[in-house]
C-alpha positions in Angstrom: 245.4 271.5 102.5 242.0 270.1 101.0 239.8 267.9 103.4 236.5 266.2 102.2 234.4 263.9 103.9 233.4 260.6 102.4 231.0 258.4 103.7 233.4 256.1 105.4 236.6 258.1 105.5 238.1 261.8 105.9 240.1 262.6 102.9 242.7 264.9 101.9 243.4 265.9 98.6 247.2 265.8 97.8 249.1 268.9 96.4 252.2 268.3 95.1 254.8 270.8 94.3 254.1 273.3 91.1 257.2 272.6 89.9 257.2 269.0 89.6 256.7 267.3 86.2 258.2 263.6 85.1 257.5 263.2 81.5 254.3 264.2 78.8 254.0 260.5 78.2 252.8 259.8 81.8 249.1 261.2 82.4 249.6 264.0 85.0 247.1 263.0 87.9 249.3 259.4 87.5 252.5 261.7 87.8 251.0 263.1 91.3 250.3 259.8 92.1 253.8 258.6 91.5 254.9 261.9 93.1 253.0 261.0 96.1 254.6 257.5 96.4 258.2 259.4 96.3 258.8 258.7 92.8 260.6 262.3 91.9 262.2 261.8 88.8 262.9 259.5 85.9 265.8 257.8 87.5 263.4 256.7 90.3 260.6 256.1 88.2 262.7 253.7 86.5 263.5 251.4 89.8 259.8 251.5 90.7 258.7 250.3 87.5 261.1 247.9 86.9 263.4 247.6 90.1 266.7 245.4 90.1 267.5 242.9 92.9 271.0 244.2 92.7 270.2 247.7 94.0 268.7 246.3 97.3 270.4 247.0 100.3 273.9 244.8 101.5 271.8 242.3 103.8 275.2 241.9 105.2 275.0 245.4 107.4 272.5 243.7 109.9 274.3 242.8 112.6 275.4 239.1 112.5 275.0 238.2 109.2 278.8 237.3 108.6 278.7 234.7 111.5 275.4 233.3 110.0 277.2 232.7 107.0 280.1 231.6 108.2 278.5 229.1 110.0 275.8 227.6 107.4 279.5 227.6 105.1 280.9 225.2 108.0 278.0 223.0 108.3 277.2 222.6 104.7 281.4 221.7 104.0 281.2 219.2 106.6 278.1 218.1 105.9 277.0 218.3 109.4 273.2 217.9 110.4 270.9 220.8 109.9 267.1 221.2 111.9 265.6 224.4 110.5 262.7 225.2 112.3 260.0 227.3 111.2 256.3 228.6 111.8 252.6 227.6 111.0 251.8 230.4 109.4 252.9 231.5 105.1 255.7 233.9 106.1 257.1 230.6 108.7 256.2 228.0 106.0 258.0 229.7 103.0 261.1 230.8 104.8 261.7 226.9 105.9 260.8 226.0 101.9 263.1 228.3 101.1 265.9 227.0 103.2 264.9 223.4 102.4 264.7 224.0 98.3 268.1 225.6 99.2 270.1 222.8 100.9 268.4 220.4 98.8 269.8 222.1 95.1 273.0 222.2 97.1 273.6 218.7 97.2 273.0 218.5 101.2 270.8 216.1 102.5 271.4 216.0 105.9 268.7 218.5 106.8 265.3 218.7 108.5 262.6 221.1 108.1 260.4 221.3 111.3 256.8 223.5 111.0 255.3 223.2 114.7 251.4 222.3 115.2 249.5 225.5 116.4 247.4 223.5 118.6 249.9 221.3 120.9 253.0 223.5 120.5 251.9 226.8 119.8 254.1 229.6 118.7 258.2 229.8 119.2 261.0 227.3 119.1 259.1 224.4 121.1 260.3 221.9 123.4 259.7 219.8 121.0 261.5 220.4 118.5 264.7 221.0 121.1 264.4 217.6 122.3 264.0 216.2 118.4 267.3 217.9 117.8 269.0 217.3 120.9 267.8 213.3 120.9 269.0 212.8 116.6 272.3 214.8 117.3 271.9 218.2 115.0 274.7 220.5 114.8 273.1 223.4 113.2 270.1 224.9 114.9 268.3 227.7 112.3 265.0 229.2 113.5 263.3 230.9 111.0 260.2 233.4 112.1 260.5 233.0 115.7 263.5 232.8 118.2 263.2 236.1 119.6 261.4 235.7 122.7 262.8 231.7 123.0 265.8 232.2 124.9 265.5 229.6 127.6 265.2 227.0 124.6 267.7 228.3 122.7 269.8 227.8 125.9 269.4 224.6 126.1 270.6 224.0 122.3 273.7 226.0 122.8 274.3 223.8 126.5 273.9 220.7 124.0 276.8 221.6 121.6 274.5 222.8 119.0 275.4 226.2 117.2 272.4 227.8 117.0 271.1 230.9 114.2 268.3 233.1 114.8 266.3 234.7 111.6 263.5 236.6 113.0 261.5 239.9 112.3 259.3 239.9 115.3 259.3 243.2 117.1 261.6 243.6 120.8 261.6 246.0 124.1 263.7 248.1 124.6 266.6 246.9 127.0 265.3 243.3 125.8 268.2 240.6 126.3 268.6 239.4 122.9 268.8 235.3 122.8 272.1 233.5 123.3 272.3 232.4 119.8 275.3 232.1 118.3 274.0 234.7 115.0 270.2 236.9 116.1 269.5 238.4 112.7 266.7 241.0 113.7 265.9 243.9 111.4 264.6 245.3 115.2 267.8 244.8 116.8 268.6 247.5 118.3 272.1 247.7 117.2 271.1 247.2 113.7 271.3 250.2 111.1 270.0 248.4 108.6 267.3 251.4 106.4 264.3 248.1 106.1 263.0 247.5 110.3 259.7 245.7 108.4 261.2 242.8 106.1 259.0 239.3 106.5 261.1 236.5 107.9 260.7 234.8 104.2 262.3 237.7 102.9 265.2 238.0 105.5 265.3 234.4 104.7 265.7 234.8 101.1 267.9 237.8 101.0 270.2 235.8 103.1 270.4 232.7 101.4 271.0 234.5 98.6 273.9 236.4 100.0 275.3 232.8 100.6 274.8 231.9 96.8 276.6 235.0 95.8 279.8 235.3 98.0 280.2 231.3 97.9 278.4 230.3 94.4 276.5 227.4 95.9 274.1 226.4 95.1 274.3 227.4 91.3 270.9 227.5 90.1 268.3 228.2 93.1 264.9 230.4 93.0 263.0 231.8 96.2 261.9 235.1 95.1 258.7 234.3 94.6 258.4 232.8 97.8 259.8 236.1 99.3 257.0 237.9 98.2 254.4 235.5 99.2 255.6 236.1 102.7 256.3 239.6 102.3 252.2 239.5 101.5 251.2 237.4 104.0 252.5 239.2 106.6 251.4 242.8 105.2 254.4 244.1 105.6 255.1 247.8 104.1 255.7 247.8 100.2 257.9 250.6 99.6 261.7 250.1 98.9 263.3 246.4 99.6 259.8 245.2 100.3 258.2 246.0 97.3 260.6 245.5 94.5 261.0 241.8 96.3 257.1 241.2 95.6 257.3 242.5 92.4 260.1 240.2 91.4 258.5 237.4 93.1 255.2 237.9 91.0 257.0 238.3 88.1 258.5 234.9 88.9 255.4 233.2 89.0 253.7 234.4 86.3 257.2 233.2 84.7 257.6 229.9 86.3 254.9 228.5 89.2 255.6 225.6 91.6 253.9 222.6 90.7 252.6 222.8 93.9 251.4 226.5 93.0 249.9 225.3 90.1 248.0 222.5 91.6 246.4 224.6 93.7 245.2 226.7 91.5 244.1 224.0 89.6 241.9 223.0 92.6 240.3 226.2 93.4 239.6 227.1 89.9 242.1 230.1 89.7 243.3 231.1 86.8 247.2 232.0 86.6 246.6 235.7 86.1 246.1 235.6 89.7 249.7 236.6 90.5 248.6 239.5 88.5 247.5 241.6 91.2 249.4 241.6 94.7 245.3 241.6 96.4 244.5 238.4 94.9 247.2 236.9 96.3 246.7 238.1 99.6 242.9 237.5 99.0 243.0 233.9 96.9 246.6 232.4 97.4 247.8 233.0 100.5 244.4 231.9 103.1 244.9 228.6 100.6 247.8 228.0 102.0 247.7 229.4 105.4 244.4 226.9 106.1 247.2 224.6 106.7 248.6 225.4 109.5 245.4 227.4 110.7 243.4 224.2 110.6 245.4 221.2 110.7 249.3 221.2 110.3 251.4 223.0 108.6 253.0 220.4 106.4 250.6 220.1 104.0 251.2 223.3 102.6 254.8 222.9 103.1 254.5 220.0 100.7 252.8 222.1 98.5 256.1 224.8 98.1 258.9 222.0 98.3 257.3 219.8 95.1 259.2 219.6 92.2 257.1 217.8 90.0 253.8 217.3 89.6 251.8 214.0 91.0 248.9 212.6 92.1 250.1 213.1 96.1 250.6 217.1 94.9 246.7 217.0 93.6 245.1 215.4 96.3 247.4 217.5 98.7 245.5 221.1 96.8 242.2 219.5 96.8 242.7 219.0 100.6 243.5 222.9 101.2 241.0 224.1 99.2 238.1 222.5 101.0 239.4 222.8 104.1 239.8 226.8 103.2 235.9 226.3 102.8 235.4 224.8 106.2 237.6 227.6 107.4 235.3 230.1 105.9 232.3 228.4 107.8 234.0 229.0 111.2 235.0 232.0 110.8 231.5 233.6 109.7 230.0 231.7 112.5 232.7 233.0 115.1 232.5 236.5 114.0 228.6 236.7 114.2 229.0 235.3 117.5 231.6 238.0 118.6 229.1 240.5 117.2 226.5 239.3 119.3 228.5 239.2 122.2 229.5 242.7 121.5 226.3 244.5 120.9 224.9 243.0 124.3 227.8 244.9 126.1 227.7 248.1 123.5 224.3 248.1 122.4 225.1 251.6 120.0 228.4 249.6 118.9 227.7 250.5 115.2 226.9 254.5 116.0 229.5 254.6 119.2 232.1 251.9 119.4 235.0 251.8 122.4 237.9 252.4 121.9 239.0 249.0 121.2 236.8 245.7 121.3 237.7 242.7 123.2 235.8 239.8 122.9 235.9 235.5 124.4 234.6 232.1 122.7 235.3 229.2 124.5 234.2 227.3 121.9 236.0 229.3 119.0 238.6 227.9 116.6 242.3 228.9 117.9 242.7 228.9 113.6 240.5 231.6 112.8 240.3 234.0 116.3 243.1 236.2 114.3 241.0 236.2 111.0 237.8 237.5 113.0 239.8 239.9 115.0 240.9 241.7 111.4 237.5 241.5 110.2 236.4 243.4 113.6 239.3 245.8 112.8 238.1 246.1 109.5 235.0 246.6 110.3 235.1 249.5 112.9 238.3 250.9 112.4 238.7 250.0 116.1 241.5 247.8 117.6 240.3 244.4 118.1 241.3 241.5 120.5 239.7 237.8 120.3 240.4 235.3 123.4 240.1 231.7 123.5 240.6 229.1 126.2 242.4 226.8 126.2 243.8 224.7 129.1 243.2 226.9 131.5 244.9 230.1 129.9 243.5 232.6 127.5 244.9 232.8 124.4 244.2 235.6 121.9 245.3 237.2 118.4 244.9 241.0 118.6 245.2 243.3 115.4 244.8 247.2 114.7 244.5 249.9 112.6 247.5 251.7 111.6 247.1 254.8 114.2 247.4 252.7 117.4 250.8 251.5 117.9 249.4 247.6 119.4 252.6 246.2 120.4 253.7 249.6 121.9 249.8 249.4 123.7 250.2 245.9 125.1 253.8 246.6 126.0 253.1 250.2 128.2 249.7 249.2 129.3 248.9 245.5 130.0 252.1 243.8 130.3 251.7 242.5 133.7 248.3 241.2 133.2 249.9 238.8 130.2 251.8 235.8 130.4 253.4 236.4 127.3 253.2 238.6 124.5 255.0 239.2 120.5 254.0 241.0 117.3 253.9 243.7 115.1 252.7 247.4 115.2 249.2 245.7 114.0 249.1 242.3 114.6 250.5 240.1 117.7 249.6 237.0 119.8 249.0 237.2 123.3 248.2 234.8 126.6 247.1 235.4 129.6 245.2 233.7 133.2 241.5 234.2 133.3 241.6 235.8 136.4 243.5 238.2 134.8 241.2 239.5 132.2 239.0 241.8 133.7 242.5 244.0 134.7 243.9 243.5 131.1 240.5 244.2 129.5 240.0 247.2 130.9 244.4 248.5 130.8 244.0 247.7 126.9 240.9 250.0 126.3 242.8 253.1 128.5 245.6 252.1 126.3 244.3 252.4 123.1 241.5 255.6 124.4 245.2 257.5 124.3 244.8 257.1 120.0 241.0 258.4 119.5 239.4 259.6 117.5 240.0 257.0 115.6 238.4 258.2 111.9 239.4 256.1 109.0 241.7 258.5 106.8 243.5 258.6 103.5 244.5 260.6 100.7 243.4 261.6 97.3 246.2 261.8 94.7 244.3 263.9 92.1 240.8 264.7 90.6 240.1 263.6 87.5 237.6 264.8 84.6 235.1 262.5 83.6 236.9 263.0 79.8 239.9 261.7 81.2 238.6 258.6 82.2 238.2 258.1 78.8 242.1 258.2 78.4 242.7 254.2 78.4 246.5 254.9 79.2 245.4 255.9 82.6 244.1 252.6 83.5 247.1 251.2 82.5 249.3 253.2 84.4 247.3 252.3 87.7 248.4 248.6 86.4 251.8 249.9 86.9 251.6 250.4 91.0 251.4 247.0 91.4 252.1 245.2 93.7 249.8 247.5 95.7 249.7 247.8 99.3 250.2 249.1 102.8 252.3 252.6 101.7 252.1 251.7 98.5 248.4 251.9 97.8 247.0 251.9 94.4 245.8 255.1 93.1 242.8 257.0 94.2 241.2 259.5 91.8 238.5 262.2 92.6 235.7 261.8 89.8 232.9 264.4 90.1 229.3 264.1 87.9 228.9 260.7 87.5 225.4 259.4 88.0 224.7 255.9 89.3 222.3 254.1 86.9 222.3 250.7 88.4 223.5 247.0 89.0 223.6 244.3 87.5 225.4 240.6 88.9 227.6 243.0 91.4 228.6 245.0 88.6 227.7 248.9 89.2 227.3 251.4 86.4 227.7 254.9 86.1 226.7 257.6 83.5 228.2 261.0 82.3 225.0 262.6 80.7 223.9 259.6 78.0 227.3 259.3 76.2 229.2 257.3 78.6 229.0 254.0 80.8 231.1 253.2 83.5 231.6 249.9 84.7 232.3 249.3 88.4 232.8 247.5 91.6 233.4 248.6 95.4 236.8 247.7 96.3 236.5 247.8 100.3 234.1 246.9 102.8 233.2 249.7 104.8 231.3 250.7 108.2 228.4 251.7 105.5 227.2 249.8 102.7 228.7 252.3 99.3 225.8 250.3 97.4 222.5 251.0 99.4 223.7 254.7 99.3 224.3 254.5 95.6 220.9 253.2 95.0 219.6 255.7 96.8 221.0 258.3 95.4 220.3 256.8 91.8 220.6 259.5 89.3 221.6 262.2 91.2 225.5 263.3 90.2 228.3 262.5 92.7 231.8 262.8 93.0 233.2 259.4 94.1 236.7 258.4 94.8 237.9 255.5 92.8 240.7 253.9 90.3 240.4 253.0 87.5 241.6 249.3 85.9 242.2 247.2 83.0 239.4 244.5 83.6 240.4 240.9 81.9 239.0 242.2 78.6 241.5 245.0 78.4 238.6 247.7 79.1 238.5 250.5 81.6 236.2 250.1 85.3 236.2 251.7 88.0 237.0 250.9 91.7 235.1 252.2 93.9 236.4 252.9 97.3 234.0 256.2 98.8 231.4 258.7 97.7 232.1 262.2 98.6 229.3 263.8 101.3 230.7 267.2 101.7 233.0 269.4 99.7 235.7 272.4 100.7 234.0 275.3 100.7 
C-alpha cells in the first residue's frame, strides 16, 4: 500500500486488482475509480450509471411496514382524519410534503400537516401537537422524522383512541423499548434486516408511500422523488446503493420538472436551474434556502414552498423571504463561529498547532438556528469533534457533529449519558440537553470519550495518477460527470497529477502550467486546516503533484478541482 502526505490529509493510493478491466471506451484511471466505488463489471456499471427504482430493495422487509399500510388503506377508505407530523429541518419538511402532496392527489382532504417551531417546541412529537390532535378528534397519528425517543407522547395518542405510525431513521440503544406505536418503521430497529440502516426519513417516507401507490394504485399520478433526494442530501446520508440511485432519480426529476416553489426560489437567489446538476450545490445553494426556515423562523414557509402547485405572487414573496433571511442567517453564523473561536483559543492557546480531542464550546447569546451550522464548520475546520451549547431556560442545549472516525452517538451514549437530559442522532450529527451544573462532568466525559479515536488525521484515498497528457483527454472530465450525485462513500474522483506548475490567479480562478504548451484552469474544492492558495503562491513555479478532479465547467471545458498538494512522496 502507497501512503503520501498532503498538506491537509494522509493519502493512500488505491491499487486495484491486475486483472480487472470494464471496457476500452472507459478511461482506465476512471475504471479504478469505478472499481474503487464497487462497480466490477458492466452489469453494475450499468445500475450506477443509470439505476432503476424498480431494483431497490422491498421496503416491505422492514418490520412493520404491512400494518403501516394497512392502516393508512383503512383511514384513507373511510376518510378518517389524518395529523402527520413532521420536523423543522429539510429531511422533516419534505417527508410531511411528501405525505401531504400524497393525500392531496388522492382525493383526501381530511388531513393536517404539522412542522413544530424549534424554538417553543423543540425537537420530537410535542405536546402540542398531541393535544391539537387529541382536542380536533384525529384518527390517524403519522410521525414522520421523529417518534423514536417520544414514547410517553405517543402513549397518550394510543390512550386517546388514536392509531398511531412511526417513520423514523433516528439512531436507538441497544435494549431500547421501542415506542407503543401501533407500526415503528426504523431502518435501526433491531429486529430489522433490512441491507440500508442510513435512509433519510424523506426517503423512508417516499419509498413507503410509494409501496402504497403500487400494491393499491392510489393515488395514480404522484411524484416525490425529487423530494427524496433533497432529504437524502440534507441529511448527508451515505450515497451508495438505495441512497444514491434515489438522489440521482430525484435530480433527474428536477432538472425534468421543478416545483414551482423550487423554481421561485431559484428565481430569488439568482440560481440558475443547472443547479440540480451537481448533488454539492444542492447541498451548498438549495438546501440552507430552505432549511433557514425552520432554522430561523418556522418551518412553514418552506413547507409552502414544496406543497405549491402553481405559481403566484404568495409563492414569490414566500422565496424572497428565504433567501434574505438565508443572508441574515449567514451573518449570525460568522459572528457566532468567530466568537467560538475566540472563546476557544483563550482555553487552547496552540488550538491551530495542537487541538483536543474534541472542542466544546457555550454562547448564551448564540442563535439556537445556527449552533449546529458552527459546530460543522468547527468539525470542518479541525477535523476534531465539535459540540456548541446554548441556554436556554435554564438548560443547555447543544448540536454536536464529528468526523467520520469517532462514532458520536456511540461517544455520548458510553460516556456522558448521565450528565444529559436527553440525547438523539446520527454517527455524526445529534442534539443534546443538559443542566448547567452538569457541564463541567459532561465536558470533560466527552473529551475522554472521543481521546479513545486519536489521532485524528484527516485521511482519504487516491483512485489513480494521472499524466498531465491525459488531462488533455476531455472524455475524462466527463466521466467524473458521471459519479454524480457525489458524496459521503460515494466521493467524486480524485486523481494524482504530478509536474504542474502554479502560474497564478486571477478572480479565484487558479492556473496551472505543463512546460508553456498547456493551461489548466482551477479552483480548490475544500476548505482546509491550511490555506492550498498561500502555499500555491508560494511555491509559484516550482512543479508539484497535486490531487484533484477534473470537470466540465459551464462552457464544456476541462478544470481542475483542487483538493491537496502532495508534500512527501513513497520512497
Amino acid at each position: 500500500m502507497t501512503f503520501l502526505q498532503g498538506l491537509n490529509t494522509r493519502w493512500t493510493l488505491y491499487q486495484p486488482s491486475l486483472s480487472f478491466y470494464l471496457s476500452p471506451d472507459i478511461p482506465f484511471p476512471v475504471q479504478k475509480a469505478l472499481h474503487r466505488r464497487g462497480v466490477h463489471s458492466l452489469s453494475e456499471l450499468e445500475m450506477y450509471l443509470t439505476p432503476q427504482e424498480s431494483c431497490l430493495p422491498e421496503i416491505e422487509a422492514l418490520p412493520d411496514v404491512e400494518v403501516a399500510l394497512s392502516l393508512l388503506h383503512t383511514a384513507l377508505c373511510q376518510q378518517a382524519p389524518i395529523f402527520v407530523m413532521g420536523d423543522y429541518d429539510v429531511d422533516g419538511m419534505t417527508a410531511a410534503a411528501l405525505f401531504g402532496s400524497f393525500l392531496a392527489k388522492a382525493g383526501h382532504s381530511a388531513y393536517h400537516l404539522y412542522l413544530p417551531d424549534r424554538f417553543t417546541e423543540g425537537y420530537g412529537v410535542s405536546s402540542y401537537a398531541v393535544d391539537k390532535a387529541i382536542r380536533e378528534g384525529y384518527q390517524l397519528f403519522i410521525a414522520v422524522d421523529c417518534g423514536t425517543k417520544d414514547r410517553e407522547q405517543v402513549a397518550r395518542l394510543k390512550a386517546a383512541g388514536l392509531k398511531v405510525i412511526i417513520l423514523d431513521h433516528h439512531a436507538m440503544h441497544e435494549g431500547e423499548e421501542i415506542p407503543p406505536a401501533d407500526a415503528f418503521i426504523n431502518p435501526h430497529r433491531p429486529d430489522s434486516s433490512y441491507p440500508n440502516r442510513y435512509l433519510s426519513a424523506g426517503a423512508l417516507t417516499y419509498r413507503f408511500l410509494r409501496a402504497y401507490q403500487q400494491r393499491y394504485g392510489v393515488p395514480s399520478q404522484w411524484e416525490g422523488v425529487d423530494l427524496a433526494a433533497i432529504s437524502l442530501l440534507a441529511d448527508i446520508m451515505p450515497l451508495v446503493g438505495e441512497n444514491r440511485a434515489l438522489v440521482q432519480l430525484g435530480m433527474t426529476q428536477l432538472q425534468r420538472e421543478m416545483r414551482p416553489g423550487m423554481a421561485a426560489l431559484l428565481q430569488a437567489a439568482q440560481l440558475s436551474p443547472q443547479v440540480f446538476q451537481r448533488s454539492r450545490s444542492i447541498v451548498y445553494q438549495v438546501i440552507p434556502r430552505l432549511n433557514v426556515s425552520g432554522r430561523l423562523h418556522h418551518p412553514k414557509y418552506a413547507l409552502y414552498l414544496l406543497l405549491a402547485q402553481k405559481e403566484n405572487k404568495k409563492l414569490v414573496q414566500v422565496a424572497s423571504y428565504l433567501n434574505q433571511l438565508n443572508a441574515y442567517r449567514q451573518s449570525l453564523q460568522q459572528k457566532a463561529y468567530q466568537q467560538a473561536i475566540a472563546q476557544l483559543i483563550s482555553e487552547y492557546p496552540a488550538l491551530y498547532t495542537t487541538p483536543p480531542p474534541a472542542l466544546v464550546v457555550f454562547g448564551r447569546g448564540w442563535n439556537k438556528g445556527v449552533i449546529g451550522l458552527v459546530a460543522s464548520k468547527l468539525v470542518e475546520h479541525f477535523h476534531r469533534p465539535a459540540i456548541v451549547l446554548k441556554e436556554e431556560n435554564g438548560i443547555l442545549t447543544g448540536s454536536a457533529r464529528s468526523p467520520q472516525e469517532v462514532p458520536l452517538y456511540q461517544v455520548l451514549k458510553e460516556f456522558c449519558a448521565p450528565f444529559l437530559l436527553r440525547f438523539g442522532g446520527h454517527e455524526k450529527a445529534a442534539g443534546l440537553s443538559l443542566l448547567p451544573e452538569k457541564f463541567s462532568a459532561f465536558r470533560q466525559a466527552f473529551l475522554e470519550g472521543c481521546a479513545q479515536y486519536k489521532p485524528l488525521t484527516r485521511t482519504d484515498i487516491i483512485d489513480s495518477s494521472l499524466s498531465v497528457e491525459e488531462i488533455k483527454d476531455s472524455s475524462l472530465a466527463l466521466w467524473c460527470e458521471k459519479f454524480e450525485p457525489i458524496g459521503p462513500q460515494n466521493e467524486a474522483p480524485r486523481f494524482l497529477i504530478h509536474g504542474l506548475r502554479f502560474c497564478t490567479e486571477e478572480n479565484g480562478r487558479l492556473y496551472f502550467a505543463n512546460g508553456t504548451d498547456a493551461f489548466y484552469e482551477g479552483r480548490i474544492e475544500d476548505s482546509g486546516s491550511i490555506s492550498l492558495k498561500e502555499f500555491l503562491k508560494a511555491k509559484r513555479g516550482t512543479p508539484l503533484s497535486i490531487v484533484a478532479t477534473p470537470r466540465l465547467s459551464p462552457g464544456g471545458r476541462t478544470m481542475l478541482r483542487l483538493r491537496d498538494v502532495i508534500l512527501t512522496e513513497p520512497s
